[in-house]
C-alpha angles and dihedrals in degrees: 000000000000140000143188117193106191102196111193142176116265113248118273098023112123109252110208093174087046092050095051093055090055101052093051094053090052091049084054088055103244095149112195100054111114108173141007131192121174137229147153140253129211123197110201123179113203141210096231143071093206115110099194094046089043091049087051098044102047087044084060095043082053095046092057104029126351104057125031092216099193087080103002117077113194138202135207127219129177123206 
């Protein structure tokens, strides 16, 4: 089984790295973009076949590593 764990920023907190970004597109000249925020993506591929156990074990991978959820929220999706 796979799985995508998206980690971003919470809203309204500032985003340096997002900004940034920005700032460089718009210097490039790619009008129409209002507004970037940064994030990552992990691709994890699991040993079971389980959903509920897969959900369970990759919330706890991003409780203790993956995520800082103190200002990071996270999201699981399964493929």
């Amino acid at each position: 089984m796979k799985a995508n764990i998206i980690v971003t920023l919470k809203n309204g907190l500032l985003d340096p790295q997002g900004k940034a970004i920005e700032g460089a597109l718009k210097s490039l000249d790619l009008a129409g973009i209002e507004s970037v925020r940064q994030g990552k993506i992990f691709e994890v591929e699991l040993a079971t076949e389980d959903r509920a156990k897969a959900q369970d074990l990759l919330k706890r991978a991003c409780e203790k590593l993956l995520a800082n959820t103190i200002v990071e929220n996270y999201r699981i999706e399964f493929s």
